[in-house]
C-alpha positions in Angstrom: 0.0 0.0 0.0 1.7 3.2 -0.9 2.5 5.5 2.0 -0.6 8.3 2.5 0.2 11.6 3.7 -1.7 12.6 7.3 -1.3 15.8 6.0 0.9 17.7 3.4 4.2 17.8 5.5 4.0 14.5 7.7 4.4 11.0 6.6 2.8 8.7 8.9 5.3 6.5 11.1 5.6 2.8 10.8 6.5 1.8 14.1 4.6 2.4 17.2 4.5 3.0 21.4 1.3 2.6 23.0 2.2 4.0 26.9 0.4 3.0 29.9 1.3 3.2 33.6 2.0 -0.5 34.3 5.6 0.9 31.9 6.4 2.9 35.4 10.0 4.1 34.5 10.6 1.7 31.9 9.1 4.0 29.6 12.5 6.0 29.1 14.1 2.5 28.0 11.4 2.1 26.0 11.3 5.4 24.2 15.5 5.0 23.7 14.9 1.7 21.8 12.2 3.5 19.1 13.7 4.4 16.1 13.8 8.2 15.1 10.5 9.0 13.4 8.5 6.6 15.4 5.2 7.2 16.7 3.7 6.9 20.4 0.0 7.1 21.3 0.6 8.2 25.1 -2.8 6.5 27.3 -1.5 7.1 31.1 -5.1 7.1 31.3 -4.8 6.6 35.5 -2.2 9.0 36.1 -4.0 12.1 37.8 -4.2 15.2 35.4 -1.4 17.4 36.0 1.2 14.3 36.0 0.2 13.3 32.8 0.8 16.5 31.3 3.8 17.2 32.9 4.8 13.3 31.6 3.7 14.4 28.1 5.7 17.2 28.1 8.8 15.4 29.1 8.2 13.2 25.6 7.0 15.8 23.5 10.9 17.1 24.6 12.2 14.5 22.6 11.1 15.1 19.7 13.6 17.9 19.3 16.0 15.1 18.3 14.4 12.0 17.5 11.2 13.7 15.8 8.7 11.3 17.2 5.4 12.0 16.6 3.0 12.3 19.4 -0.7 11.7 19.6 -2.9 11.6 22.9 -5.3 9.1 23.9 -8.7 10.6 25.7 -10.9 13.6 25.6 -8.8 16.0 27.5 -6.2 18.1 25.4 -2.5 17.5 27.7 -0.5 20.6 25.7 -0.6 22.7 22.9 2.3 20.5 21.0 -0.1 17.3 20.4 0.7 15.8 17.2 -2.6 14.6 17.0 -5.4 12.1 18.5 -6.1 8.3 18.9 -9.6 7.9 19.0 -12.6 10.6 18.9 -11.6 13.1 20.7 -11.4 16.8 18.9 -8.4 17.1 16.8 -5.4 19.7 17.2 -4.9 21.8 14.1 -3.1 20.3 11.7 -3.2 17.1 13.5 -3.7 13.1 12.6 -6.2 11.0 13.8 -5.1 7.6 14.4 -8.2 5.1 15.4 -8.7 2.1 17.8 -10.1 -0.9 15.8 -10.9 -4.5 17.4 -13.9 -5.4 14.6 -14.5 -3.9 11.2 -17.4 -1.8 12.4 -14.7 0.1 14.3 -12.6 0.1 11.4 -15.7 1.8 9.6 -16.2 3.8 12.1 -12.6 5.4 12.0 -12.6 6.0 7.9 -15.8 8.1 9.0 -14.3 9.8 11.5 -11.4 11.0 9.3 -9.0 8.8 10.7 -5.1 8.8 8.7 -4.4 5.2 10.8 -5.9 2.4 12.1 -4.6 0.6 15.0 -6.2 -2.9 14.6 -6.0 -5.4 17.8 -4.9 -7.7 19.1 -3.4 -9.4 16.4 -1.7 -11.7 19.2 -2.1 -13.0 22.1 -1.1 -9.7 24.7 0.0 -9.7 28.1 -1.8 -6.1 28.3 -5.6 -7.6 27.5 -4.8 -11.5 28.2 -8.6 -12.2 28.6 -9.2 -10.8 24.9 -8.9 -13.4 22.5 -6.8 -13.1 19.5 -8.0 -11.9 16.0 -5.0 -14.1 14.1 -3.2 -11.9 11.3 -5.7 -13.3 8.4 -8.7 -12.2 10.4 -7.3 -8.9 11.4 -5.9 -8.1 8.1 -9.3 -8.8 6.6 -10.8 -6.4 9.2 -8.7 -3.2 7.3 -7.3 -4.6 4.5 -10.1 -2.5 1.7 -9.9 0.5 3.2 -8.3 3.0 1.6 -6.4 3.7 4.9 -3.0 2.2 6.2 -3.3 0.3 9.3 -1.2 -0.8 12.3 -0.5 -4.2 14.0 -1.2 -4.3 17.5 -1.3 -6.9 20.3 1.9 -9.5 21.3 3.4 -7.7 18.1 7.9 -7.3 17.9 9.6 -6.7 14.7 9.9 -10.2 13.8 6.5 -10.5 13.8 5.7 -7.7 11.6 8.3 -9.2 9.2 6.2 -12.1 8.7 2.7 -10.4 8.4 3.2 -7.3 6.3 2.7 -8.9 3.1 -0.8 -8.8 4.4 -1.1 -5.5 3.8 0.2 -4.3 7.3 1.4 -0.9 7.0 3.3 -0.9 10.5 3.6 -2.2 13.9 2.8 -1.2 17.3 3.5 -2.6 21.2 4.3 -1.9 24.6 6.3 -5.1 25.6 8.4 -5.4 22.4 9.8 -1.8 23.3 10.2 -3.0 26.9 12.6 -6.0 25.8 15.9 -5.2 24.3 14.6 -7.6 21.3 12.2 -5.3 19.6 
């Protein structure tokens, strides 16, 4: 699938952080193994307001230097240099929409909603939602795959696994553990 443009002067990136609070300070590890140019939809959903901006700011610092970009997960805008959104939540200027997707009415539901990306989960089994059963890559390939949107792997997903599933159509990858390990 040919790379779309989010807008006019961003490319979309391929690989992917999804942050939570369970990371604790792991998350600087984490965010040192992502290539430059990668992507990270920060959740912290838990963490009480004012810490989760002030966290967000300390990423949104990096990307001085290793030009990640940065979208927010949830209703409540964290600072005015959001990249963008994951999910419904009203979009920053200029911004991408990347879009949850566990079923293809979600996935409809995103190219509606204007999403630029679709993260579709969980591809694998996940340590981060072990009671959610699996899609399998064929299923969750199928979910996406006629859009005319790219869309992400997510869920028990490394590099190696991404290797064997993009010819499905797979534009990119996304995790939480696989950054965690020093295998990703």
């Amino acid at each position: 699938m040919p790379l779309r443009q989010a807008r006019p002067d961003r490319s979309l990136p391929r690989c992917w952080l999804m942050t939570d609070e369970r990371m604790g300070e792991r998350l600087w590890a984490a965010l040192d193994r992502l290539p430059d140019g990668a992507g990270i939809v920060f959740r912290h959903h838990a963490t009480p307001l004012e810490a989760r901006r002030a966290l967000f700011a300390r990423i949104a610092a990096l990307r001085e230097t290793r030009r990640f970009t940065l979208v927010r997960a949830g209703g409540i805008a964290l600072s005015d240099r959001e990249d963008g959104v994951h999910g419904g939540a009203p979009l920053p200027t200029g911004g991408i929409r990347t879009w949850p997707v566990h079923d293809r009415a979600e996935a409809l539901a995103g190219k509606e909603a204007g999403a630029d990306l679709l993260f579709v989960s969980p591809v694998f089994p996940t340590r981060s939602h072990p009671q959610t059963a699996a899609l399998g890559s064929e299923k969750a390939a199928a979910i996406a795959g006629d859009m005319p949107l790219p869309f992400i792997a997510l869920g028990g997903m490394t590099a190696a696994r991404f290797a064997a599933i993009e010819p499905l159509g797979f534009y990119g990858w996304a995790a939480i553990d696989a950054w965690l390990d020093a295998g990703a």
